[in-house]
MARPAMI-508956 format. One line per field, with one value per residue: residue number from 0; y, z, x of N, C-alpha, C in turn. Coordinates in Angstrom, 2 decimals, decimal comma. Each point is the difference from the previous one (the first is absolute). Layout:
<pts>
resi NUM	...
n_py Y	...
n_pz Z	...
n_px X	...
ca_py Y	...
ca_pz Z	...
ca_px X	...
c_py Y	...
c_pz Z	...
c_px X	...
</pts>
This chain:
<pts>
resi 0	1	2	3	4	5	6	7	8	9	10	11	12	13	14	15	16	17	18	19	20	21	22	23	24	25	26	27	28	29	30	31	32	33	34	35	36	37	38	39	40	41	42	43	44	45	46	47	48	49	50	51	52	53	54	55	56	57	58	59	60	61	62	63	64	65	66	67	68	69	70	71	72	73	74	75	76	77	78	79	80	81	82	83	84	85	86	87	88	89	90	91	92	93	94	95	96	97	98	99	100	101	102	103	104	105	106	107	108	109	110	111	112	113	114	115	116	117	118	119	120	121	122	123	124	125	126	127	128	129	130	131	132	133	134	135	136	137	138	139	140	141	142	143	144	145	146	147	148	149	150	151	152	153	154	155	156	157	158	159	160	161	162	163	164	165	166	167	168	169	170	171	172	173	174	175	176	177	178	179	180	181	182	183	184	185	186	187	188	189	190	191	192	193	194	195	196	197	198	199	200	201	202	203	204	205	206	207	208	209	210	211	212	213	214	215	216	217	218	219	220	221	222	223	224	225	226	227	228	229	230	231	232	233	234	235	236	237	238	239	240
n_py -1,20	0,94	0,51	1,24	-1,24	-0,60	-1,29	0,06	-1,10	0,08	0,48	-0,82	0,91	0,55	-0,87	0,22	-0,48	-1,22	0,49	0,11	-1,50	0,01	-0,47	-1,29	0,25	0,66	0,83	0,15	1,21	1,08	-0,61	0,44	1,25	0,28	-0,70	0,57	1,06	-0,34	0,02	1,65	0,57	-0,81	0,86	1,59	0,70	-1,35	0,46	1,39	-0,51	0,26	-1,41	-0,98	1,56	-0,09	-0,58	0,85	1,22	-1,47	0,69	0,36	-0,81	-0,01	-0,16	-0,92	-0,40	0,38	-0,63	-0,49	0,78	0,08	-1,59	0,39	0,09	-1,08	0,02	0,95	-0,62	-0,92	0,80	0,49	-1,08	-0,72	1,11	-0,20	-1,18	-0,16	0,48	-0,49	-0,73	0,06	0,98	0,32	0,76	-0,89	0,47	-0,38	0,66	0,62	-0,19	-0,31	0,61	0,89	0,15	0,35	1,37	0,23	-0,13	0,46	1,03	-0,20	-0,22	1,23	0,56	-1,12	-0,53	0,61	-1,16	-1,22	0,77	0,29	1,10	-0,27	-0,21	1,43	0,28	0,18	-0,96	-0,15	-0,86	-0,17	1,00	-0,34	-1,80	-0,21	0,85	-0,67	-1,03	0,36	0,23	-1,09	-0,64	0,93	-0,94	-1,01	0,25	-1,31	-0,22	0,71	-0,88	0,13	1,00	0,94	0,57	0,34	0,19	0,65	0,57	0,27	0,63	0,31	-0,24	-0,21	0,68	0,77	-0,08	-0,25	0,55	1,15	0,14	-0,04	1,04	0,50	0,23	0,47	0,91	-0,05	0,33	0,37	0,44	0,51	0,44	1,20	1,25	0,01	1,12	-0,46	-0,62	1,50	0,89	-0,68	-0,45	1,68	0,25	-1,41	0,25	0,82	-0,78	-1,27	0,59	0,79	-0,78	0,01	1,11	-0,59	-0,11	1,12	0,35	-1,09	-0,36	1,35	0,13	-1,24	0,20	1,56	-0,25	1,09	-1,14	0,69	1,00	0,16	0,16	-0,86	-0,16	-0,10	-0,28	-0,53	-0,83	0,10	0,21	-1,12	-0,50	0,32	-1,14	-0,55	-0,17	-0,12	-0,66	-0,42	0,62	0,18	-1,07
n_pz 0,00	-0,84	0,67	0,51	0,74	-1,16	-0,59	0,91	0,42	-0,88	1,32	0,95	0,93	-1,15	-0,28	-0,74	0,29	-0,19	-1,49	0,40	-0,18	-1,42	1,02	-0,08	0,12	0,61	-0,12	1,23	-0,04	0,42	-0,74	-0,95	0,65	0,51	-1,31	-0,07	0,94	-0,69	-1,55	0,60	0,34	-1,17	-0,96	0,46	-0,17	0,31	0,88	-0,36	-0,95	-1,53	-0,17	1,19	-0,32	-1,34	0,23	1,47	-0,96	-0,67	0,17	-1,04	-0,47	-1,04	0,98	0,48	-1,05	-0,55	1,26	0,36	-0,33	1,47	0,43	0,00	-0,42	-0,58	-0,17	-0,72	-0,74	0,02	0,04	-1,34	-0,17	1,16	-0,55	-0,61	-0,18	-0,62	-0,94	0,36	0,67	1,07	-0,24	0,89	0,81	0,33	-0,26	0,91	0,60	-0,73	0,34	1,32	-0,19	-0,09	0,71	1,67	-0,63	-0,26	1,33	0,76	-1,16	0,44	1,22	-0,69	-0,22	0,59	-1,75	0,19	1,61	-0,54	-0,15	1,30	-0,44	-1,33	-1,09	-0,27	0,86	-1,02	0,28	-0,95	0,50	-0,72	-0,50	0,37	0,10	-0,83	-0,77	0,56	-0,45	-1,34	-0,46	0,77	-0,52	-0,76	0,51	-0,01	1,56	-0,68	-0,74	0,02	-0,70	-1,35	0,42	0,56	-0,99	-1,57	0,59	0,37	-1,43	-0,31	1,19	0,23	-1,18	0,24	0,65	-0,64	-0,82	1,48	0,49	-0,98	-0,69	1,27	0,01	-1,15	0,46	1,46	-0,49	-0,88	0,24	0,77	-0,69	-0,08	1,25	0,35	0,38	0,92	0,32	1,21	-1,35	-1,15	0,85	-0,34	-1,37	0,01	1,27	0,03	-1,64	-0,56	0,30	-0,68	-0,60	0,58	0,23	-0,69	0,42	-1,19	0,03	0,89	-1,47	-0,93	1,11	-0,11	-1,53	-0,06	0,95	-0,20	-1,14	-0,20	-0,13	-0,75	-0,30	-1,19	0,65	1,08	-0,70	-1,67	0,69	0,84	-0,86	-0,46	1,18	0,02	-1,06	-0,27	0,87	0,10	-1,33	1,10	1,17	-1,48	0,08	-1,36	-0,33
n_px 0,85	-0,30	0,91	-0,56	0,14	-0,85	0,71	-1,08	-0,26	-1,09	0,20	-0,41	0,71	1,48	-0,18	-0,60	-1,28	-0,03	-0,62	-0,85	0,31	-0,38	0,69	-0,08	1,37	-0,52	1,03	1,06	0,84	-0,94	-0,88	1,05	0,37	-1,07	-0,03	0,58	-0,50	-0,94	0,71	0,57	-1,37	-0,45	1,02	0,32	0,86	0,40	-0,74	0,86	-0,37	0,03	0,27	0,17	0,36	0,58	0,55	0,15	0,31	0,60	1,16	0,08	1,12	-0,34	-1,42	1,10	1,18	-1,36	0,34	0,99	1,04	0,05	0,37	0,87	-0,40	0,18	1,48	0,54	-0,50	0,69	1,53	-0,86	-0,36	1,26	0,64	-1,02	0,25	1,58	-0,63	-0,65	1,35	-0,70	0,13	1,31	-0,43	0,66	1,07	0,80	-1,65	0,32	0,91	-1,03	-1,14	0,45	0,46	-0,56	-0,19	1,08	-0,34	-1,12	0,20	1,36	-0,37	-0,75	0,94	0,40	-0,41	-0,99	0,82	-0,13	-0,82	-0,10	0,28	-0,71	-0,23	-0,30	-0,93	-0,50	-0,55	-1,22	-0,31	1,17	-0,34	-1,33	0,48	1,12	-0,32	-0,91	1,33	0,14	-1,82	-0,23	0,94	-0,39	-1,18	0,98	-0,16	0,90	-0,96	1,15	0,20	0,18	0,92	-0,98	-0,97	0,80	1,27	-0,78	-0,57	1,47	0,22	-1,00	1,27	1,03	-0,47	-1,11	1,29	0,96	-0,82	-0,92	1,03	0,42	-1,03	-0,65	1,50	-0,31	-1,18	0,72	0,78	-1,09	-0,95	0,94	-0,76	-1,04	0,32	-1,07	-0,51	-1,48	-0,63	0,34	-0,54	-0,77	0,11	0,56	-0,98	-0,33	0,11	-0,76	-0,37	0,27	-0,82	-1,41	-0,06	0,27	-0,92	0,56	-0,91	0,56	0,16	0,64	0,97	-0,13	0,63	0,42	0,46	0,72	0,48	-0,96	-0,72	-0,18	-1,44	-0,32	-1,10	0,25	0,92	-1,06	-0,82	0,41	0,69	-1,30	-0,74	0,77	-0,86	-0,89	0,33	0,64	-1,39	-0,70	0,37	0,87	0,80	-0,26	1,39
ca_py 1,20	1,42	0,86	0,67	-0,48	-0,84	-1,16	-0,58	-1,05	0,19	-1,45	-0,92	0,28	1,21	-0,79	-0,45	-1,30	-0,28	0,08	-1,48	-0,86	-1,30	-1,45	-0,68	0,37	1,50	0,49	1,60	-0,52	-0,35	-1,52	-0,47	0,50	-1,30	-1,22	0,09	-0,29	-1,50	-1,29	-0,16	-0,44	-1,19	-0,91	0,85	0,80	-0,88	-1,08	0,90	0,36	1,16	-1,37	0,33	1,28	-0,30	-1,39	0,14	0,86	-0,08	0,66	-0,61	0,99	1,38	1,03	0,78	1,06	1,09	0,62	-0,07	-0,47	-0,85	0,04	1,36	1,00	-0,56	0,07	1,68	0,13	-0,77	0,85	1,38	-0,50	-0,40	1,31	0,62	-0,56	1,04	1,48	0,23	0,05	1,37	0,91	0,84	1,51	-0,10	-0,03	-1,65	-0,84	-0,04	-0,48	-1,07	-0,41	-0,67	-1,14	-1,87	-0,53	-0,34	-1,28	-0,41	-0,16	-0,77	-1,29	-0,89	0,17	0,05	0,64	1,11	0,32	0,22	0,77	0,88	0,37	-0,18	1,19	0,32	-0,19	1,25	0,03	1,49	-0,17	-0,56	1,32	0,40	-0,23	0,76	1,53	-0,22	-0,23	0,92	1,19	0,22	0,38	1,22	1,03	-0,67	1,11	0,04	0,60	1,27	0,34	-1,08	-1,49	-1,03	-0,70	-1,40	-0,94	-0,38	-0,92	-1,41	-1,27	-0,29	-1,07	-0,71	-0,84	-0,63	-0,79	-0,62	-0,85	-1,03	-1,34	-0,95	-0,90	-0,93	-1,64	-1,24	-0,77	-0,77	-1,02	-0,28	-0,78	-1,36	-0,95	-0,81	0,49	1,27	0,32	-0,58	-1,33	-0,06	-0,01	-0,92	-1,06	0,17	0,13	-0,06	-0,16	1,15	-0,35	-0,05	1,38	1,18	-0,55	0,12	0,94	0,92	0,79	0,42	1,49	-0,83	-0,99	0,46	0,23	-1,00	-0,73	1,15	0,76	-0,28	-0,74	0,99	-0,87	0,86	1,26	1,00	0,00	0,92	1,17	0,29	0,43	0,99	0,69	0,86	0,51	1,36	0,65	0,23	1,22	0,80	0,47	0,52	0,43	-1,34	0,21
ca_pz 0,00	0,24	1,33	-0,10	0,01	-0,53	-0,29	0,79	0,18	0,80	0,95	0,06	1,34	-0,60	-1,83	0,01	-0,01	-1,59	0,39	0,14	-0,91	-0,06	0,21	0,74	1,24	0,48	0,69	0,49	1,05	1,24	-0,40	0,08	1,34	0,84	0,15	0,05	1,49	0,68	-0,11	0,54	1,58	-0,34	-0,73	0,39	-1,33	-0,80	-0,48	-0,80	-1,47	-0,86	-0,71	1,14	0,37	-1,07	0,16	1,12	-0,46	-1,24	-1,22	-0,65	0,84	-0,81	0,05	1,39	-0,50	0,00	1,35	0,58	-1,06	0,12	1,48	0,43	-0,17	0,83	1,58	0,08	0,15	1,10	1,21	0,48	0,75	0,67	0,23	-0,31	1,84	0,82	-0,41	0,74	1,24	0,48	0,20	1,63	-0,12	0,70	-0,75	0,68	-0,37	-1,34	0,18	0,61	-0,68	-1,32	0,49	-0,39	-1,07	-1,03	0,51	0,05	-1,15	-0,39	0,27	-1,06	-1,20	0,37	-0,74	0,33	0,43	-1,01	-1,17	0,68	0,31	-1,12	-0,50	0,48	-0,52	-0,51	-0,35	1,03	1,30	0,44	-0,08	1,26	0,99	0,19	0,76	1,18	0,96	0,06	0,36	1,57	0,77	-0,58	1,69	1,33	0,66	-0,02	-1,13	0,01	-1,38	-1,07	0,15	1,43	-0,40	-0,37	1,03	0,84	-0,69	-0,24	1,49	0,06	-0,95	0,53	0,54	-0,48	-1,06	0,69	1,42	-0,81	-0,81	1,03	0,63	-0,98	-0,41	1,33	-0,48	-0,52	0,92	0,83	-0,92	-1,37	0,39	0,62	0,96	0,37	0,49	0,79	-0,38	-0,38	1,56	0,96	-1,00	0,17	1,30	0,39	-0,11	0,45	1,65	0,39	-0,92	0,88	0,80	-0,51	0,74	-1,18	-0,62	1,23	-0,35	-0,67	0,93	0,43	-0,93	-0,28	1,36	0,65	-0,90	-0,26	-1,07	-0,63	-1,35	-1,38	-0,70	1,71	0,01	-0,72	0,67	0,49	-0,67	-0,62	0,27	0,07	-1,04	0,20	1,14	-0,79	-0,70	0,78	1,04	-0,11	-1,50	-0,81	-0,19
ca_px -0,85	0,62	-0,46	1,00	1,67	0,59	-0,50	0,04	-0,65	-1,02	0,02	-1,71	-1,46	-0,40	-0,23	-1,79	-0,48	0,07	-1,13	-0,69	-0,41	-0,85	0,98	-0,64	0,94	0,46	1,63	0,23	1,43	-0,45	-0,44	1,52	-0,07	-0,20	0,21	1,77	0,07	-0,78	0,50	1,11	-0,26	-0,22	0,95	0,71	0,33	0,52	-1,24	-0,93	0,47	-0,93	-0,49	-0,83	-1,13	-0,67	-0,64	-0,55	-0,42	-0,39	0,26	1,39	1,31	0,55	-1,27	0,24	0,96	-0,46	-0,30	0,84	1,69	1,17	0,20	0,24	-1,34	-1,07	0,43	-0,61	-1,63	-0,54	0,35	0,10	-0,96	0,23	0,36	-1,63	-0,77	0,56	-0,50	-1,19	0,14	-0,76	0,62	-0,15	0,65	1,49	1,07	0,22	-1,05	-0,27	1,25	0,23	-1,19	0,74	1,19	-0,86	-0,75	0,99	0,72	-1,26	-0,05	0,81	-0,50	-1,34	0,81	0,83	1,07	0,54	0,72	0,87	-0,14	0,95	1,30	0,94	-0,59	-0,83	-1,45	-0,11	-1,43	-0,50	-0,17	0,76	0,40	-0,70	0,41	1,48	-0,59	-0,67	0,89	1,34	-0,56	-0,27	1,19	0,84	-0,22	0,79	0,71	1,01	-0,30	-0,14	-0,02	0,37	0,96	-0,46	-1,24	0,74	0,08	-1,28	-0,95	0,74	-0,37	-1,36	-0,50	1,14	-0,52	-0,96	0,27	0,54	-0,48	-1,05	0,49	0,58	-1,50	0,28	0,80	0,18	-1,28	0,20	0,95	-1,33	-0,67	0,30	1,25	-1,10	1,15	0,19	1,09	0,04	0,56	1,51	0,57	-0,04	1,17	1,16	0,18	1,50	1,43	0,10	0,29	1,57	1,11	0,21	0,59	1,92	0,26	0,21	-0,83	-1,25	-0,71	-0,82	-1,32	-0,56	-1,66	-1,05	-0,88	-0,71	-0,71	-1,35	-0,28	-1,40	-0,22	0,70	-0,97	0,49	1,00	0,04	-0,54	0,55	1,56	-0,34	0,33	1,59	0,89	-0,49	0,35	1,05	-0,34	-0,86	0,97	1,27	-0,03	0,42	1,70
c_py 1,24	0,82	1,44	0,24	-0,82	-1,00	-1,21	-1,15	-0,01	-0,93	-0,51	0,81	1,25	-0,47	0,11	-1,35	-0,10	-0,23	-1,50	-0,47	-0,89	-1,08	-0,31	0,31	1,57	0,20	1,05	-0,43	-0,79	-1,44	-0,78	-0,32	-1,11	-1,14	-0,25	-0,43	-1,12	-0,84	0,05	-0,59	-1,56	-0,83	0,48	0,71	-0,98	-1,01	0,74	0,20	0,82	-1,49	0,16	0,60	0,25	-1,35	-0,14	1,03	-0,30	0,41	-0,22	1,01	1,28	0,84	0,57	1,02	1,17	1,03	0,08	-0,49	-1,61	-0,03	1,24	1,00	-0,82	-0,20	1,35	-0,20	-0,78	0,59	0,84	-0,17	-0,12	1,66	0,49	-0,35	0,91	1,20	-0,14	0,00	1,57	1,06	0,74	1,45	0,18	-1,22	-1,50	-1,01	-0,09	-1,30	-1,61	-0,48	-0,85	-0,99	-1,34	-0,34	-0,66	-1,39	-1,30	-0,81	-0,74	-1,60	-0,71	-0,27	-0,41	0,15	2,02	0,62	-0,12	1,24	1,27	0,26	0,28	1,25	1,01	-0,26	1,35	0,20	1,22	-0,69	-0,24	1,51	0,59	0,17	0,58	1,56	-0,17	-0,30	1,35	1,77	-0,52	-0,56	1,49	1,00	-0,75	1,06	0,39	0,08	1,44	0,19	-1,24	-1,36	-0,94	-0,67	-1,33	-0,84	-0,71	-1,20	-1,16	-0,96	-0,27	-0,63	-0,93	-1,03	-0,85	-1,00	-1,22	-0,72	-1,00	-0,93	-0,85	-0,75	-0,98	-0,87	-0,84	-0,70	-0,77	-1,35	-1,02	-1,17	-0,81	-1,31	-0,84	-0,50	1,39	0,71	-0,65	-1,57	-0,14	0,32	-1,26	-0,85	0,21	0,40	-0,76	0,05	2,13	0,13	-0,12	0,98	0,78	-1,11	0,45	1,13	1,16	0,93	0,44	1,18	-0,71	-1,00	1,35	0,61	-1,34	-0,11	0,90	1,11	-0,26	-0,70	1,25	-1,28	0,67	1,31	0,80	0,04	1,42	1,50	0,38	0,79	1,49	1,19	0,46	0,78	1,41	1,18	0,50	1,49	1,36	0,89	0,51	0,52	-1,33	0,73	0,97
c_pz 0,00	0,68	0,01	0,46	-0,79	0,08	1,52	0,50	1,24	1,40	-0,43	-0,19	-1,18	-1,20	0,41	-0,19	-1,76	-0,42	0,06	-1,36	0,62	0,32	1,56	1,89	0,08	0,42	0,16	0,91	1,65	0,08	-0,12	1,26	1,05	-0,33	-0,21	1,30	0,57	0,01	0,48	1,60	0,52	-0,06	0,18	-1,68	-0,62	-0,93	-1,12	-1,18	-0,63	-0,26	1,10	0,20	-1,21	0,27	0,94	-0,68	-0,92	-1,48	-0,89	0,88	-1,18	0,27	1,50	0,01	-0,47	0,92	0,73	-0,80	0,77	1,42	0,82	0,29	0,72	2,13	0,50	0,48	1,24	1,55	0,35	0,45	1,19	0,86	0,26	1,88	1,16	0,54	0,64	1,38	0,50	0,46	1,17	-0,15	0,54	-0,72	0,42	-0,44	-1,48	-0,67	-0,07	-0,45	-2,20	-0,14	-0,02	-1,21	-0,90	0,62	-0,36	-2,15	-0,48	0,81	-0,61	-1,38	-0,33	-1,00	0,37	0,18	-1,11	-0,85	0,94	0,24	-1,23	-1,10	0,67	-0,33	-0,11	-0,67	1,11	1,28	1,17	0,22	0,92	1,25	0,50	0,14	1,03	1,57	0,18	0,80	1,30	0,45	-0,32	1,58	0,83	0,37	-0,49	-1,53	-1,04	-1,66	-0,84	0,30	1,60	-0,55	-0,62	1,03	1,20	-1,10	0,08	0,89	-0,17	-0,97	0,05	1,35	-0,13	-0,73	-0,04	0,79	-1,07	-0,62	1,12	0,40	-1,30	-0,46	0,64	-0,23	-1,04	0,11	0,54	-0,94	-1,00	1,05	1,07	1,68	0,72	1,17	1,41	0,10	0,11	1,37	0,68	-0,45	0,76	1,34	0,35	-0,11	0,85	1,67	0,28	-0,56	1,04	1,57	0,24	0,48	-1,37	-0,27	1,08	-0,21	-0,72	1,12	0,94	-0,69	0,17	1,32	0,95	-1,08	-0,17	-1,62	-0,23	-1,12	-1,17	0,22	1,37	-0,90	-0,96	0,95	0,88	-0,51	-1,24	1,19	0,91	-1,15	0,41	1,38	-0,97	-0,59	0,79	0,54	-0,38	-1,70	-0,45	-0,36	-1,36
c_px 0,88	-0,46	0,86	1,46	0,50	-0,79	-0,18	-0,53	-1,67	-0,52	-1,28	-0,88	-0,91	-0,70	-1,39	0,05	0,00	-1,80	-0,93	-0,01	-1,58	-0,06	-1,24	0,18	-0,13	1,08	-0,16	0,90	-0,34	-0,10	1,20	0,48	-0,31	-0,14	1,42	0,12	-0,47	0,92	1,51	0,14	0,02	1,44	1,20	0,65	0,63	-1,16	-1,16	0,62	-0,89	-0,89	-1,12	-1,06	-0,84	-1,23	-1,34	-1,08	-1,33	0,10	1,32	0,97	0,09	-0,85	0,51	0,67	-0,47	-0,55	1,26	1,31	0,37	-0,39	0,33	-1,30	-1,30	0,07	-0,59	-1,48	-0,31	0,33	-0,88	-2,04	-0,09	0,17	-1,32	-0,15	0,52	-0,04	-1,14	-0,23	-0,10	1,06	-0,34	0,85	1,17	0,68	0,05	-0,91	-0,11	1,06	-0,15	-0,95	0,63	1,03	-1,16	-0,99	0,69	0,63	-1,44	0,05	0,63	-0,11	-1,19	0,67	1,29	1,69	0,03	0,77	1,65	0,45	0,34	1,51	0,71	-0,36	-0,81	-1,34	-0,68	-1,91	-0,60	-0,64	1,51	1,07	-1,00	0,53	1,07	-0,76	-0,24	0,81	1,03	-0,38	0,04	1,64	0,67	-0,71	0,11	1,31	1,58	0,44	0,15	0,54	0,08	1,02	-0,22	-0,95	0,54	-0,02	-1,18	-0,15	0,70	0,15	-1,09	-0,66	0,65	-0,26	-1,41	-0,07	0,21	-0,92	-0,68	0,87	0,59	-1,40	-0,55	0,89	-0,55	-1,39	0,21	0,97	-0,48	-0,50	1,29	1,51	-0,89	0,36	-0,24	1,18	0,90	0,74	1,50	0,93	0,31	0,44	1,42	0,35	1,29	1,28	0,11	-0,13	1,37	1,38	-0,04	0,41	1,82	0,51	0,51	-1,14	-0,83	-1,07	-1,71	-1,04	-0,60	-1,16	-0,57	-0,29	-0,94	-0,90	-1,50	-0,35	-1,03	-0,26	0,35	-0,78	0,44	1,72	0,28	-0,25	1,31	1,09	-0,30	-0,26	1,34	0,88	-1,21	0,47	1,63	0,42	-0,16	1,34	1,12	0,26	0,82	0,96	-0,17
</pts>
């Protein structure tokens, strides 16, 4: 497409819909869209081809291609769905609450979703719900106290994704882990209690038998909470380096 910068590549979100055919099957991205998701929730992003969703769709694979170029794009569409939910999580007049409220939504989204979490951390996501959200986090940390310009803001956003990023992809491995070894977490404790008995036994390791024996077991959703709001406390109290 020519644009007045030049020759540029039109994303998804900007292309119009292609116009209806006569064809037995109705399409529209949306329709793409979630059954993309169905069948990723189902099979995870390995288990999703253009064959598959065509197939699930009912439609030839060259009628899909007139809605969406390439895997790539179709991921776009499918994030930026997942971003829509996000975006709806309720908005509070203080900065923190606004914060924390998006955080578990985005944690909450990604456990129904769980390739999601895959798809964090790497490209940006740039759909218009997914550009909500980021406004939405960056306008209520830019009035966290310690916050006093651009290069504190950068940085806020970047912990605060950094760690988001993190907790969610460590909580989704271990669910999965879970299911394909058929092994939860408790099980796997208790497989290896003893040899880890007789390790912190040895007197070598006295920092380690004090997280496992005095440390509080939380569960994932008391743990996210928790460790998110240290990273806000963080933000709050001191200027960032």
């Amino acid at each position: 497409m020519d644009t007045p910068y030049g020759s540029e590549v039109v994303p998804v979100w900007e292309r119009p819909e292609p116009q209806p055919r006569a064809a037995p099957v109705p399409l529209r991205r949306a329709t793409i869209a979630a059954t993309a998701i169905r069948l990723a929730d189902a099979h995870g992003l390995d288990g999703l081809s253009v064959r598959k969703l065509a197939k699930e769709l009912g439609v030839g694979p060259m009628r899909f291609y007139d809605y969406v170029r390439n895997r790539s794009e179709l991921l776009d569409l499918m994030v930026d769905v997942v971003y829509a939910r996000i975006a709806e999580a309720d908005r509070h007049s203080g900065w923190r609450d606004t914060v924390l409220t998006i955080a578990r939504a985005t944690r909450a989204a990604a456990l129904d979703h769980e390739w999601f979490a895959d798809l964090l951390g790497g490209r940006p996501h740039l759909g218009p719900h997914a550009l909500a959200v980021g406004e939405a986090t960056a306008a209520a940390l830019s009035q966290a106290p310690a916050v006093r310009g651009i290069d504190d803001l950068q940085r806020a956003v970047g912990a605060l994704n950094a760690f988001i990023i993190g907790a969610i992809r460590r909580e989704v491995t271990e669910r999965r882990t879970a299911r394909s070894t058929g092994t939860d977490e408790a099980a796997w404790q208790a497989s290896l209690g003893p040899y880890l008995t007789r390790m912190l036994e040895t007197g070598n390791y006295p920092t380690v038998a004090r997280l496992v024996i005095d440390g509080a077991h939380l569960n994932a959703e008391e743990t996210f909470d928790h460790n998110l709001t240290t990273v806000l406390d963080g933000i709050t109290r001191r200027r960032l380096p």
